[in-house]
N, C-alpha and C positions, 0 to 999 in steps of 0.2 A: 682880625677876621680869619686868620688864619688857626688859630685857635679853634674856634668856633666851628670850623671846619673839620678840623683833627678830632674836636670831642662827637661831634655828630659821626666822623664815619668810625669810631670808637662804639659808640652808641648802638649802630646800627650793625656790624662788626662782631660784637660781644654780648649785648642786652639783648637782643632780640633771638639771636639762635638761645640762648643758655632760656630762654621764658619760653621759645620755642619745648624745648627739652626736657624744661622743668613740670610743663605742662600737661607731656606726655607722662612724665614720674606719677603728677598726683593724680592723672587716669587710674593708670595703672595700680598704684593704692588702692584708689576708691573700691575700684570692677574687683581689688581682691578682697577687699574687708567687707563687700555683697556677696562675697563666693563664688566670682566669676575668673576667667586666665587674667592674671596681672600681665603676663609676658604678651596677649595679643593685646588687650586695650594699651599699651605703652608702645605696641608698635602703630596703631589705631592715632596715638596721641603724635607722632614722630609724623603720619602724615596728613592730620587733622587739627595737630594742635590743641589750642583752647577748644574747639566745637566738641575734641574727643572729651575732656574733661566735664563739660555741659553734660554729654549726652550720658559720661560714668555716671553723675550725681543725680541723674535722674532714674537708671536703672533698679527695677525692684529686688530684694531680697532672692538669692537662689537656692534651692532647697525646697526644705516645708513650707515656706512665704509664709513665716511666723518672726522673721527678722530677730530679734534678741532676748524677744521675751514681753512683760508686761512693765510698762514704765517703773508702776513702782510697785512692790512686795504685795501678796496680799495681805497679811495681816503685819508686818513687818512697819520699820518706822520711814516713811515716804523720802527722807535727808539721806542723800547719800553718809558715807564714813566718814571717805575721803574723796574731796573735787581733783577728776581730773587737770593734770598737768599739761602745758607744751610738752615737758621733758620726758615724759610715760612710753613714748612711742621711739621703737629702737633706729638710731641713725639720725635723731631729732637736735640733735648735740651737735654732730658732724654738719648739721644743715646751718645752725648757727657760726659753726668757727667758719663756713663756707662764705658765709655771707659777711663775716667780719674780715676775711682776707682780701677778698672782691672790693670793698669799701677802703679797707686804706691802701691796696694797691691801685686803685682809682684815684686818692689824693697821692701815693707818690708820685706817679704818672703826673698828675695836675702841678702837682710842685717843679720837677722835672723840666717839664714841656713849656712853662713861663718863664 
């Protein structure tokens, strides 16, 4: 029981602020890859949370409000070259080892603690 106990204020403790935080980050992406401040929508996201990220992904284009162009070419051949990556985007790597550190430091912990 007492396990159970450890792992929930673990839970609550660690998972919940870092999805808090994390939440804010991909605000803040979002509001800049629209061409909006990434630095207010991630402070937007620190005290809104998940809502700030909702509310990034629904903001329109800034600028011309022509967003990136026409889906595809016009006379051009409609397949891209090459399909985007997870990996394409800078820091996308670091997000990975992030999350594999987090996961077996969670089973050391778990091994540990039994």
């Amino acid at each position: 029981m007492t396990t159970l106990i450890g792992m929930a204020l673990a839970f609550g403790a660690l998972w919940v602020p870092l999805a808090w935080v994390a939440a804010a980050g991909f605000a803040g992406h979002v509001a800049g890859e629209k061409g909006r401040c990434s630095a207010c929508w991630f402070f937007w996201g620190i005290l809104f949370g998940p809502l700030s990220l909702i509310a990034a992904v629904g903001l329109p284009m800034a600028g011309n409000g022509q967003g990136q162009g026409p889906a595809y070419p016009v006379g051009g051949n409609p397949a891209p070259e090459k399909l985007p990556s997870v990996f394409d985007k800078p820091g996308s790597k670091w997000v990975l080892v992030f999350i594999v550190v987090v996961l077996v430091a969670a089973y050391v912990f778990k091994q540990h603690s039994a």
